[in-house]
N, CA, C and O atoms as a Maestro MAE file, in Angstrom:
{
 s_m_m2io_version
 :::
 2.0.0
}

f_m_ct {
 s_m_title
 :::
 protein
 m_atom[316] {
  # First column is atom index #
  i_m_mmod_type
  r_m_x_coord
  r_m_y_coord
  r_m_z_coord
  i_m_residue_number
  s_m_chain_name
  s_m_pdb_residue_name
  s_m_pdb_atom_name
  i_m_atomic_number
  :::
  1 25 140.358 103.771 89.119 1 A "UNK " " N  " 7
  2 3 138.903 103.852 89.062 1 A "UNK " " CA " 6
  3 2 138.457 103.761 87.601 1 A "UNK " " C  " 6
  4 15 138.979 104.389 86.680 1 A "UNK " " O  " 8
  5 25 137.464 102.934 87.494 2 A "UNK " " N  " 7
  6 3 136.995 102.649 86.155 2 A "UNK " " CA " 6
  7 2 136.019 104.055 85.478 2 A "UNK " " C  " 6
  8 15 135.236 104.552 86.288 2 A "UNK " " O  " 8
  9 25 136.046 104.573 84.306 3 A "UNK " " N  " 7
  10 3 135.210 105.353 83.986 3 A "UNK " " CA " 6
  11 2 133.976 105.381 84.017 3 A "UNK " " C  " 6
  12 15 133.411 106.451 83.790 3 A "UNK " " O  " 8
  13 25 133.088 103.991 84.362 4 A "UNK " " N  " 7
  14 3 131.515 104.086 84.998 4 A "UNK " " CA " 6
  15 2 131.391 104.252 86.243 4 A "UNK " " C  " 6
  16 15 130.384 104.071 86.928 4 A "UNK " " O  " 8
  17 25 132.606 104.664 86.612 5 A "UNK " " N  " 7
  18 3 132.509 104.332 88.070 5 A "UNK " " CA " 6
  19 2 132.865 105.948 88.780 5 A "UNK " " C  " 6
  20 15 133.879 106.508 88.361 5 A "UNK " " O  " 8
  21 25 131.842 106.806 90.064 6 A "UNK " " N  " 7
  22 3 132.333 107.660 90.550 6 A "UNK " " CA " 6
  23 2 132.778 107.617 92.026 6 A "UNK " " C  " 6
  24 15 132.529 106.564 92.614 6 A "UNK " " O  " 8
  25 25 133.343 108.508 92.657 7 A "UNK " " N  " 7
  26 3 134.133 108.260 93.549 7 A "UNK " " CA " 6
  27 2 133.198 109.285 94.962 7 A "UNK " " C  " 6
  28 15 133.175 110.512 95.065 7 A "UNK " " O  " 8
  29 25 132.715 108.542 95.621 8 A "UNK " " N  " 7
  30 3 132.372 108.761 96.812 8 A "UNK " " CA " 6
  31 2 131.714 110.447 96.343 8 A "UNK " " C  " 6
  32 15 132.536 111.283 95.969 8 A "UNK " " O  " 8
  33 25 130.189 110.830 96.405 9 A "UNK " " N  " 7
  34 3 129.712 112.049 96.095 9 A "UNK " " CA " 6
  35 2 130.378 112.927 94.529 9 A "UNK " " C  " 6
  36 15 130.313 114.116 94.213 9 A "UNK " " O  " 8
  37 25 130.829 112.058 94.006 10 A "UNK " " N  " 7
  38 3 131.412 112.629 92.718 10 A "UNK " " CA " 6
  39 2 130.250 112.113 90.912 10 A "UNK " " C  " 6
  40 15 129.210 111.505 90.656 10 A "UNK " " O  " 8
  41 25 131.062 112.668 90.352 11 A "UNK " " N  " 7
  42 3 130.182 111.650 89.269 11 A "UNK " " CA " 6
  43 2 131.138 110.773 88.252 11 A "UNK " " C  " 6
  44 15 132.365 110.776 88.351 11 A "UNK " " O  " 8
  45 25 130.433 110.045 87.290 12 A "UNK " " N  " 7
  46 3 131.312 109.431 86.381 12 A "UNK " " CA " 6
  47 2 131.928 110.115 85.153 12 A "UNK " " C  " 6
  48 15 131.057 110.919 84.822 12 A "UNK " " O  " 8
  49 25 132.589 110.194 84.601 13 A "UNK " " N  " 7
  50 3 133.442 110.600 83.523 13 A "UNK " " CA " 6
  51 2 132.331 110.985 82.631 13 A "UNK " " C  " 6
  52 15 132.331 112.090 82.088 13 A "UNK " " O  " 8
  53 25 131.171 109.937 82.416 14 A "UNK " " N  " 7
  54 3 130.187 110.011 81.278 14 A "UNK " " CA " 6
  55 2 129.535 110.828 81.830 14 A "UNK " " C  " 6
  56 15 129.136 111.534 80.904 14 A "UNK " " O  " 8
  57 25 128.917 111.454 83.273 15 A "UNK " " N  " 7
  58 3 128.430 112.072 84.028 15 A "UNK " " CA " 6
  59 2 129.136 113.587 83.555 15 A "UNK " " C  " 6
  60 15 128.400 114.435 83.049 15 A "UNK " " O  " 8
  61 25 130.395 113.826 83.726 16 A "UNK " " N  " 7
  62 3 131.566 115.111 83.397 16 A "UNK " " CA " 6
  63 2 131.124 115.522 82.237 16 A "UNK " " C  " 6
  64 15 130.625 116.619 81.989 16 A "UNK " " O  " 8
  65 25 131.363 114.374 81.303 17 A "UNK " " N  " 7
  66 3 131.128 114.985 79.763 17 A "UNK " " CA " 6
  67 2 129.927 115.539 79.631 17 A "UNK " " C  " 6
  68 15 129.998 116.741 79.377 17 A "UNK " " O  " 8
  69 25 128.440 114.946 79.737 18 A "UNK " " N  " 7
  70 3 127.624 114.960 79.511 18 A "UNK " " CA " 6
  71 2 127.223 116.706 80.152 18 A "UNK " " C  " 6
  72 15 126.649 117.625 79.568 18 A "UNK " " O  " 8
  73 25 127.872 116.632 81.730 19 A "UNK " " N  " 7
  74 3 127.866 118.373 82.027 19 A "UNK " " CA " 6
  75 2 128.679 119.747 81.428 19 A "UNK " " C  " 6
  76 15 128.627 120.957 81.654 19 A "UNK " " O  " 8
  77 25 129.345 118.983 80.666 20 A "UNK " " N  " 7
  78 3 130.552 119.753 79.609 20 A "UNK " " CA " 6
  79 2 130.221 120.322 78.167 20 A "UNK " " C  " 6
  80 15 130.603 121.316 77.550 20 A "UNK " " O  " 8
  81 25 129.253 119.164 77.852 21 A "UNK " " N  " 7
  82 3 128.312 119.396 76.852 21 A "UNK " " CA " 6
  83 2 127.362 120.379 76.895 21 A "UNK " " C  " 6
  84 15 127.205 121.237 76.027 21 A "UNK " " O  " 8
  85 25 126.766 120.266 77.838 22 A "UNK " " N  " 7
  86 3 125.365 121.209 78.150 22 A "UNK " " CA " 6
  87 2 125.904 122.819 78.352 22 A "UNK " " C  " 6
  88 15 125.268 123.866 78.235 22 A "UNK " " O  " 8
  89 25 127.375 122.580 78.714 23 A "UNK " " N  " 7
  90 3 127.932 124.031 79.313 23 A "UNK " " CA " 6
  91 2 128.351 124.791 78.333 23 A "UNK " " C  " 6
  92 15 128.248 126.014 78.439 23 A "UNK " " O  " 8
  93 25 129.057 124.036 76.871 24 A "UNK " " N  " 7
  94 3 128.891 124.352 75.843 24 A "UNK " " CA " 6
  95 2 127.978 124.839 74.611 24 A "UNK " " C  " 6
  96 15 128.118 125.495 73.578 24 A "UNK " " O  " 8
  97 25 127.146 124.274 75.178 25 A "UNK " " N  " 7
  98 3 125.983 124.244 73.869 25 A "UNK " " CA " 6
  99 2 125.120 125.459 75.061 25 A "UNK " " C  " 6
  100 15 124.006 125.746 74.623 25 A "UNK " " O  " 8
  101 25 125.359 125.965 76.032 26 A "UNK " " N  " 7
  102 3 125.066 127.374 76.669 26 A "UNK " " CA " 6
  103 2 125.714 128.341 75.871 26 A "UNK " " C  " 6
  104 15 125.418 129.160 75.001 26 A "UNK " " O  " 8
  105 25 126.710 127.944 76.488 27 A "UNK " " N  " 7
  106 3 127.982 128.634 75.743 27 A "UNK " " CA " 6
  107 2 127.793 129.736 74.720 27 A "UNK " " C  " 6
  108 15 127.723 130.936 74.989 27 A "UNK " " O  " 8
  109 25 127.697 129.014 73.127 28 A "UNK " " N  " 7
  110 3 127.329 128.803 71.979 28 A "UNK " " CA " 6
  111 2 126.332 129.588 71.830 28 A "UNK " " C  " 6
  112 15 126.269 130.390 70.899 28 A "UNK " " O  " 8
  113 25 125.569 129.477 72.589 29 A "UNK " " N  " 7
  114 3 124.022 130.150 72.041 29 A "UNK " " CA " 6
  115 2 124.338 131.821 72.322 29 A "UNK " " C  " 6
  116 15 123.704 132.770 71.861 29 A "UNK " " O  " 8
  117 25 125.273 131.848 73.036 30 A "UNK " " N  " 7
  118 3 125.521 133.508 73.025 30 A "UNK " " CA " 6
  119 2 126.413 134.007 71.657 30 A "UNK " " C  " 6
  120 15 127.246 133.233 71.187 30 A "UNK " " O  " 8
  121 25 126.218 135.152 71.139 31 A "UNK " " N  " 7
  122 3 126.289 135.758 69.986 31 A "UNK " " CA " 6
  123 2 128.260 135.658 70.159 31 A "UNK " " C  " 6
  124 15 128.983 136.260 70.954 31 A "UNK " " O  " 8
  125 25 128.500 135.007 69.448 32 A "UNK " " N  " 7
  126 3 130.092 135.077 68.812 32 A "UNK " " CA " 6
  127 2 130.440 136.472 68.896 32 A "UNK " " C  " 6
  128 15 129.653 137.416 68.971 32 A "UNK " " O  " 8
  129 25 131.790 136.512 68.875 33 A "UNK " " N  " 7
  130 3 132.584 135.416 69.866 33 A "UNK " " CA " 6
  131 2 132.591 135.015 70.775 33 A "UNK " " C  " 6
  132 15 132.120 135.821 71.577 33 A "UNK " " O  " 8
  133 25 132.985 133.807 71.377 34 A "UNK " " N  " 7
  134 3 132.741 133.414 72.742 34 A "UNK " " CA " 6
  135 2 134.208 132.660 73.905 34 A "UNK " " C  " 6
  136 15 134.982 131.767 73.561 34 A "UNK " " O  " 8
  137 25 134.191 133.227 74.974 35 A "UNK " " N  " 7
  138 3 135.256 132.906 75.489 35 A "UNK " " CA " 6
  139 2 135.053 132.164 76.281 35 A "UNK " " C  " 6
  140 15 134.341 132.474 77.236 35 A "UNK " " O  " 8
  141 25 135.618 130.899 76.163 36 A "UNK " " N  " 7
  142 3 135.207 129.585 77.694 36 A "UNK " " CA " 6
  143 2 136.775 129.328 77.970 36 A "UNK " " C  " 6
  144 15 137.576 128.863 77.159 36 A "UNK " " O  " 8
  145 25 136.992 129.668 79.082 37 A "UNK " " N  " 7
  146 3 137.965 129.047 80.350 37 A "UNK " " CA " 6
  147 2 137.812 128.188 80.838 37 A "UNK " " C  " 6
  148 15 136.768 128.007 81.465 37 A "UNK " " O  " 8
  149 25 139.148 126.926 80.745 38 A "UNK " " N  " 7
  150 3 138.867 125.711 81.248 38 A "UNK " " CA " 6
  151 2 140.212 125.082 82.095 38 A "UNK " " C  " 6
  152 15 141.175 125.806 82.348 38 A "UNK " " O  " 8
  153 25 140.189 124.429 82.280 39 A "UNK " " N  " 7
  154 3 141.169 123.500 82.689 39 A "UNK " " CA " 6
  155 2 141.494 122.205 81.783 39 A "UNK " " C  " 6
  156 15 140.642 122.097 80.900 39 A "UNK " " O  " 8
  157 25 142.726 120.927 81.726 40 A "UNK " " N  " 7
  158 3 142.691 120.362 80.715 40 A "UNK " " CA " 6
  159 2 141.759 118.931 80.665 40 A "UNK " " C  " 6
  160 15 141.655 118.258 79.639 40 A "UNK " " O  " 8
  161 25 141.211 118.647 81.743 41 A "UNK " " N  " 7
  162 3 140.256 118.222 81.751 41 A "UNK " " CA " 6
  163 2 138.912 118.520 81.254 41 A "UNK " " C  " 6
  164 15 138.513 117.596 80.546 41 A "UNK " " O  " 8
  165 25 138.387 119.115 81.325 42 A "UNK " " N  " 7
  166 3 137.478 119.991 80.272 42 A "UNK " " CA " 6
  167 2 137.777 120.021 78.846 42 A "UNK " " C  " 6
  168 15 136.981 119.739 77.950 42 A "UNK " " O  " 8
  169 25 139.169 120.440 78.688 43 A "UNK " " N  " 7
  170 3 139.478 120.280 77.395 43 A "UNK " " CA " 6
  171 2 139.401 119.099 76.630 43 A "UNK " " C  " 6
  172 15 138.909 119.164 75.504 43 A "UNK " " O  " 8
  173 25 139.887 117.846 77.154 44 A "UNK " " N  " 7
  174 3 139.740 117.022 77.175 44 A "UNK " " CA " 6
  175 2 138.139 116.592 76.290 44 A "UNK " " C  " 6
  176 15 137.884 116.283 75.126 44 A "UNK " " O  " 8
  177 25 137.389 116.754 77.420 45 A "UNK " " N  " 7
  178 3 135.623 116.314 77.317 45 A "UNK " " CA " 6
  179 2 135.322 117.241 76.019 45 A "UNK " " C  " 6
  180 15 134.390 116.922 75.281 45 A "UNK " " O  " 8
  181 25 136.013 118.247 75.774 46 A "UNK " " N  " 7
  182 3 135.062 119.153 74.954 46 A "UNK " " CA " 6
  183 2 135.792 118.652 73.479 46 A "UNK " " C  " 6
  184 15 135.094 118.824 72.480 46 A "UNK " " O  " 8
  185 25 137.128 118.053 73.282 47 A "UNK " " N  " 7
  186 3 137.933 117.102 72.159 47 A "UNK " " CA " 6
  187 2 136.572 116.232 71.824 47 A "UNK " " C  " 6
  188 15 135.885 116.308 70.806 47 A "UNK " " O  " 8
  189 25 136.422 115.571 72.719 48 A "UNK " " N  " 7
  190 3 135.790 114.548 72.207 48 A "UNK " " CA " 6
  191 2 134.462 114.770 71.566 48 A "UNK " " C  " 6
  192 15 134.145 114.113 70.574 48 A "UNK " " O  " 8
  193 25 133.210 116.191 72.389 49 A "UNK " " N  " 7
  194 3 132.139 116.561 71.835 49 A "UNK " " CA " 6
  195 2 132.510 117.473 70.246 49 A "UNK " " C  " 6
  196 15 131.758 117.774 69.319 49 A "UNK " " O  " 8
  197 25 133.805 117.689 70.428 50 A "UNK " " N  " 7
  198 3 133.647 118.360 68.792 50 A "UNK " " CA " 6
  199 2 134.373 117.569 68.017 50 A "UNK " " C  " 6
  200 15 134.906 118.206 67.108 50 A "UNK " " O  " 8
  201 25 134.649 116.235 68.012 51 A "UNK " " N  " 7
  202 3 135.713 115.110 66.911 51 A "UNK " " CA " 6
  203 2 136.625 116.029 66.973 51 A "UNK " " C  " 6
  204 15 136.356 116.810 66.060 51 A "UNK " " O  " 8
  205 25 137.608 116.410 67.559 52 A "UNK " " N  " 7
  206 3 138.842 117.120 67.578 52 A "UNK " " CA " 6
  207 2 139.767 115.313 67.857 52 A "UNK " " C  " 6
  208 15 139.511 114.423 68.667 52 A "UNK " " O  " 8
  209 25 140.686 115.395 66.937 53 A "UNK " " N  " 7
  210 3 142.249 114.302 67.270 53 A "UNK " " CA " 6
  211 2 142.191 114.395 68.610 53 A "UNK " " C  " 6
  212 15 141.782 115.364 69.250 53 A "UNK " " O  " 8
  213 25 142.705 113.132 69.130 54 A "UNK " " N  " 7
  214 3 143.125 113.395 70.224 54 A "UNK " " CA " 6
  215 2 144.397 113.513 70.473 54 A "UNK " " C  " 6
  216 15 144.954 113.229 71.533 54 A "UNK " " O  " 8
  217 25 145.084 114.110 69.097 55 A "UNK " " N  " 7
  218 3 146.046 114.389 69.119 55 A "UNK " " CA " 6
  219 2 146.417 115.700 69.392 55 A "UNK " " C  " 6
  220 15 147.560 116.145 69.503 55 A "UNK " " O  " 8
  221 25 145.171 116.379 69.506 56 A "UNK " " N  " 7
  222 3 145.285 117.925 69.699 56 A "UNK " " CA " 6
  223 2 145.106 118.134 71.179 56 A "UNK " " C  " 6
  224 15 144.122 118.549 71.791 56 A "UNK " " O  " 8
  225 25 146.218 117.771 71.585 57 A "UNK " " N  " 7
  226 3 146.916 117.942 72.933 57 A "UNK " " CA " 6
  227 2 147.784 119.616 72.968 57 A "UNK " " C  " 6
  228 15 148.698 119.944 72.211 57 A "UNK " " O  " 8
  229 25 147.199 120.425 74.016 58 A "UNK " " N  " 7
  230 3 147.565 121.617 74.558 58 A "UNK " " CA " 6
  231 2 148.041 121.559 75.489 58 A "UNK " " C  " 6
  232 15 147.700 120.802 76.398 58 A "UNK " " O  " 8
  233 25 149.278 122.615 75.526 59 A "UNK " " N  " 7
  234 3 149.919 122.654 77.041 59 A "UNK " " CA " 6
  235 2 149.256 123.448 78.018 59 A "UNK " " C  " 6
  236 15 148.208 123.958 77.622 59 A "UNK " " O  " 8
  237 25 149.573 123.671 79.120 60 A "UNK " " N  " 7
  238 3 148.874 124.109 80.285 60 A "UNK " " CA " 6
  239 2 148.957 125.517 80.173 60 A "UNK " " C  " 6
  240 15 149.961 126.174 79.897 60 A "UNK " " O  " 8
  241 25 147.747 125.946 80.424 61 A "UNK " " N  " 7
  242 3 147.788 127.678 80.050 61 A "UNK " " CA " 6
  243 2 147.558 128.310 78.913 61 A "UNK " " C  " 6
  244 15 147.382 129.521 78.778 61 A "UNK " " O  " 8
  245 25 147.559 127.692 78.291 62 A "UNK " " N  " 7
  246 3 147.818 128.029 76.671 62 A "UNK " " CA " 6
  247 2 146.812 128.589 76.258 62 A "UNK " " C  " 6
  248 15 145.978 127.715 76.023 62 A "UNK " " O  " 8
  249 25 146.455 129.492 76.055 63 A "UNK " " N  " 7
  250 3 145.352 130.013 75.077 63 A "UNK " " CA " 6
  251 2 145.031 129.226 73.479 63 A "UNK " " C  " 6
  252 15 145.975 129.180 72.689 63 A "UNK " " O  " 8
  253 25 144.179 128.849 73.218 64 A "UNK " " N  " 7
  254 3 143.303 128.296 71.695 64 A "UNK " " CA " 6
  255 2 142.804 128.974 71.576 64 A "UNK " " C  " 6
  256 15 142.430 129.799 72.411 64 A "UNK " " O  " 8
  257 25 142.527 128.894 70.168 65 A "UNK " " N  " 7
  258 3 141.009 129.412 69.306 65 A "UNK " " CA " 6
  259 2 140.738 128.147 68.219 65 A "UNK " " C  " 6
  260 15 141.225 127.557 67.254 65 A "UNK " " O  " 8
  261 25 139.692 128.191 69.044 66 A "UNK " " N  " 7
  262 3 138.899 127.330 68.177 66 A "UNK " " CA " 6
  263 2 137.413 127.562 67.137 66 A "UNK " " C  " 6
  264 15 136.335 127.918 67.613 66 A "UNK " " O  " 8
  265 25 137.642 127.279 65.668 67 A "UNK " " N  " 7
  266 3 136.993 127.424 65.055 67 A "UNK " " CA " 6
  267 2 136.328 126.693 63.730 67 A "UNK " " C  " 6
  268 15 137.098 126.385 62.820 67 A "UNK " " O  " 8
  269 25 134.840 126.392 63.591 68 A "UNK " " N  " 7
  270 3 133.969 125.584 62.815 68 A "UNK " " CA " 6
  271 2 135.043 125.763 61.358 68 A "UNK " " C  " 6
  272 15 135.626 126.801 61.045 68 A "UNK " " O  " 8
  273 25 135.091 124.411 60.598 69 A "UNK " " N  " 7
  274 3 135.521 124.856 59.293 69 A "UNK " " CA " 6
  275 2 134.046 123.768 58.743 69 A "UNK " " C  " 6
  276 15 134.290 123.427 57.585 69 A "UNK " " O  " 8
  277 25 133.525 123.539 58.922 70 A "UNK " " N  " 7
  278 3 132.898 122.844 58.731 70 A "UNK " " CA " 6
  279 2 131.747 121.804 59.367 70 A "UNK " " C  " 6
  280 15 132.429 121.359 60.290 70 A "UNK " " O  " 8
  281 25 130.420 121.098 59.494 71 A "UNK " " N  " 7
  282 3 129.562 120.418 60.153 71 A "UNK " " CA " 6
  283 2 130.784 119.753 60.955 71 A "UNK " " C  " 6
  284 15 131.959 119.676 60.595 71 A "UNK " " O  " 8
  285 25 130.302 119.381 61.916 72 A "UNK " " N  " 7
  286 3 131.171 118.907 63.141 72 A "UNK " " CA " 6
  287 2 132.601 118.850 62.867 72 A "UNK " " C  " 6
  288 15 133.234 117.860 63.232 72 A "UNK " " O  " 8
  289 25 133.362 120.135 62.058 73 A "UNK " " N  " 7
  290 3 134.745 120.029 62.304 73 A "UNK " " CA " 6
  291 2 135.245 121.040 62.643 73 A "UNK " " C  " 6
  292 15 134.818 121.975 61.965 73 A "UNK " " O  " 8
  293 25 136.179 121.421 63.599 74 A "UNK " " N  " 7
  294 3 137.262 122.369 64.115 74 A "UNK " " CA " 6
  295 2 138.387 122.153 64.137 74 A "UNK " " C  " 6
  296 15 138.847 121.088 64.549 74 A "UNK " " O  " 8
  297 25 139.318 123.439 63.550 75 A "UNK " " N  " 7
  298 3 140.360 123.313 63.059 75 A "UNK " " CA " 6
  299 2 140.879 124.749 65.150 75 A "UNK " " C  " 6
  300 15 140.442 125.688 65.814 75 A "UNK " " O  " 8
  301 25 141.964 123.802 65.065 76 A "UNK " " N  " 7
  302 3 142.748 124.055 66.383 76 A "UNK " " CA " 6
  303 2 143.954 125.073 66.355 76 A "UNK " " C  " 6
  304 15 144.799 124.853 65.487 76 A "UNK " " O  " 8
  305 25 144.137 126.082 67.130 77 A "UNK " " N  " 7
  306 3 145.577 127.240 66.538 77 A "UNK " " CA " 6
  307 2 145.513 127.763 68.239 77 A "UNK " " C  " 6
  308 15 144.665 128.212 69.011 77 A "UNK " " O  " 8
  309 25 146.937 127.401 68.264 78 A "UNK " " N  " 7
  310 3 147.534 128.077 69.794 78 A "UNK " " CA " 6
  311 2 147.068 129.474 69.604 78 A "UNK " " C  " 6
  312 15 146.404 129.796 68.618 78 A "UNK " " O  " 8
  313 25 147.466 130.437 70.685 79 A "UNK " " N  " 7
  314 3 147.680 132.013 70.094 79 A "UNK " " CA " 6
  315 2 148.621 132.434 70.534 79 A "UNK " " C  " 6
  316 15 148.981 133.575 70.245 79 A "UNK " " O  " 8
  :::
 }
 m_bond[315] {
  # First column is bond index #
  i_m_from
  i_m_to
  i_m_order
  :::
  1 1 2 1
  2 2 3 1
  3 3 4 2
  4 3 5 1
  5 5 6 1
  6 6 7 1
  7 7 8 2
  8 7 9 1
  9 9 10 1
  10 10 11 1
  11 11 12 2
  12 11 13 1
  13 13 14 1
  14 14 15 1
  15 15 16 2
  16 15 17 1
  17 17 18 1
  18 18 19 1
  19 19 20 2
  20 19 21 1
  21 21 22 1
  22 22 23 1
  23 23 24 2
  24 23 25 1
  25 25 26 1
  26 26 27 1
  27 27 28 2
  28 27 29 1
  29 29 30 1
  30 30 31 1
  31 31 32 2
  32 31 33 1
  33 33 34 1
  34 34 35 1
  35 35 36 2
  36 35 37 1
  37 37 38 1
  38 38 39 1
  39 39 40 2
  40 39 41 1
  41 41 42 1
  42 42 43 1
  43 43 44 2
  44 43 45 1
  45 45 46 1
  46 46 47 1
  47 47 48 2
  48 47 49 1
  49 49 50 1
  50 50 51 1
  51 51 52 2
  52 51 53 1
  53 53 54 1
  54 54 55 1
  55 55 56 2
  56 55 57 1
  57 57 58 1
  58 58 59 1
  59 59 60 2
  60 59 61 1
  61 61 62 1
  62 62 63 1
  63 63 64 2
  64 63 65 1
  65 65 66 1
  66 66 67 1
  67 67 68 2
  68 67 69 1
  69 69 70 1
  70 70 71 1
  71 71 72 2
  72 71 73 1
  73 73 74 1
  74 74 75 1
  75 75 76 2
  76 75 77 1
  77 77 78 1
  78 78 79 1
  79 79 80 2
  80 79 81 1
  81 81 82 1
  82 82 83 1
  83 83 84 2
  84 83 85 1
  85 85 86 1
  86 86 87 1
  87 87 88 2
  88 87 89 1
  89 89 90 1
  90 90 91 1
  91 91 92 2
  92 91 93 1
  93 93 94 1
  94 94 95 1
  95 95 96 2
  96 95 97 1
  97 97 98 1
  98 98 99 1
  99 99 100 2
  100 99 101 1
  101 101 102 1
  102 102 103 1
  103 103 104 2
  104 103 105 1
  105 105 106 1
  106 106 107 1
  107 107 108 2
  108 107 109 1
  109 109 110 1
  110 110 111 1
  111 111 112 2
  112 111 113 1
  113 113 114 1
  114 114 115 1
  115 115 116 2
  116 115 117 1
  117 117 118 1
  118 118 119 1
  119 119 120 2
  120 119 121 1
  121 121 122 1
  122 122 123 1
  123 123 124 2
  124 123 125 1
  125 125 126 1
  126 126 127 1
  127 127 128 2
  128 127 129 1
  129 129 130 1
  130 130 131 1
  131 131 132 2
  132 131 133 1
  133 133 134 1
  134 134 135 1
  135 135 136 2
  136 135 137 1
  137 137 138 1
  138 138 139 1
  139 139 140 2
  140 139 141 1
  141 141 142 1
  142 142 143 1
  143 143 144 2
  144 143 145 1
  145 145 146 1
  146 146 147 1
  147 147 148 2
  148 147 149 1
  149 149 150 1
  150 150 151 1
  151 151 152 2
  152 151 153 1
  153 153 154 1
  154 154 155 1
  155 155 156 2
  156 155 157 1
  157 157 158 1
  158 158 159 1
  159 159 160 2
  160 159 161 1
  161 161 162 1
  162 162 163 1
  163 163 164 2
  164 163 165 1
  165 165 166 1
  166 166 167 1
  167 167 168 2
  168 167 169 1
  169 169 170 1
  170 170 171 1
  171 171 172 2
  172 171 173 1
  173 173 174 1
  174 174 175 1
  175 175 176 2
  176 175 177 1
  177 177 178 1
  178 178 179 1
  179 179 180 2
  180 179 181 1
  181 181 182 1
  182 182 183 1
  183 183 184 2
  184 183 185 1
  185 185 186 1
  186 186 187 1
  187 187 188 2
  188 187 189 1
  189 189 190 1
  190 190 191 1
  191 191 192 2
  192 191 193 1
  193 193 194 1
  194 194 195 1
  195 195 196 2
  196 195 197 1
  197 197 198 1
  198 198 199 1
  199 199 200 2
  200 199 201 1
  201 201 202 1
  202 202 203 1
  203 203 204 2
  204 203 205 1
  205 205 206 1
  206 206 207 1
  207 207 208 2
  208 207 209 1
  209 209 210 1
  210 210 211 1
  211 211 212 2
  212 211 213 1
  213 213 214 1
  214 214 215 1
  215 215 216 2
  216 215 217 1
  217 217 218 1
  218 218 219 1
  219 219 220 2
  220 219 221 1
  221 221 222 1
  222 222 223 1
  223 223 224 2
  224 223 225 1
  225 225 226 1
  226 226 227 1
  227 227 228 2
  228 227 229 1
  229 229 230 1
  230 230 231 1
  231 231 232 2
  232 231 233 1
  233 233 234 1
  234 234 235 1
  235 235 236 2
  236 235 237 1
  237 237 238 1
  238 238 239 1
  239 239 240 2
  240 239 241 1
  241 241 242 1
  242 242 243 1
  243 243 244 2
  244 243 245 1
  245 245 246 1
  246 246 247 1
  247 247 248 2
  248 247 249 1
  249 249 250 1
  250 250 251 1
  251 251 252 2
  252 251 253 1
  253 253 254 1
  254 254 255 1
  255 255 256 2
  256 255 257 1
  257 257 258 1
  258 258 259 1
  259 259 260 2
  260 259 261 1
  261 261 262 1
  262 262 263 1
  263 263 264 2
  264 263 265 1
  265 265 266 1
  266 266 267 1
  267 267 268 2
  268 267 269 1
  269 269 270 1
  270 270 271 1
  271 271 272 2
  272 271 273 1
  273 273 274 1
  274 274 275 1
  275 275 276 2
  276 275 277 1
  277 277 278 1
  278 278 279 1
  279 279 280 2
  280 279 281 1
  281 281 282 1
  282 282 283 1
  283 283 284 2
  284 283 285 1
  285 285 286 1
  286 286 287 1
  287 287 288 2
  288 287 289 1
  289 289 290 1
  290 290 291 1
  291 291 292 2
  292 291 293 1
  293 293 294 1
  294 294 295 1
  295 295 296 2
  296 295 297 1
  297 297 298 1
  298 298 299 1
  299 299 300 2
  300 299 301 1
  301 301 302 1
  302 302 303 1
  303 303 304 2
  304 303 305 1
  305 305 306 1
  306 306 307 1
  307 307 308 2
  308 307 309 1
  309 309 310 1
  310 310 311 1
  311 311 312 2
  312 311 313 1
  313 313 314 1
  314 314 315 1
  315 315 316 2
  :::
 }
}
């Protein structure tokens, strides 16, 4: 399946992100620290809204912390 494309009552990838975004920037607005539980799909969508590598590949389960070092940059640390 192509990424513009969703699958029978589903949405598109750009559709995912775009709800991944909004769930974040909720998120966020609550007073630090903040804890979001995801799956690696999510993780995924949320790489891409903060310019994270996409080399910053996590294994399953894994706890992160993620934190601003800078205007749109985050620096990535297992725990």
């Amino acid at each position: 399946m192509r990424a513009r494309e969703a699958p029978e009552g589903g949405e598109t990838y750009a559709e995912f992100c775009a709800r991944v975004d909004e769930g974040l920037i909720r998120a966020l607005a609550y007073p630090a620290p903040v804890l979001v539980v995801a799956h690696g799909g999510i993780f995924a969508a949320l790489r891409r809204l903060l310019g994270l590598a996409p080399s910053a590949q996590i294994g399953n389960a894994v706890p992160v912390r993620l934190e601003p070092v800078g205007p749109r940059s985050w620096a990535v640390a297992e725990l």
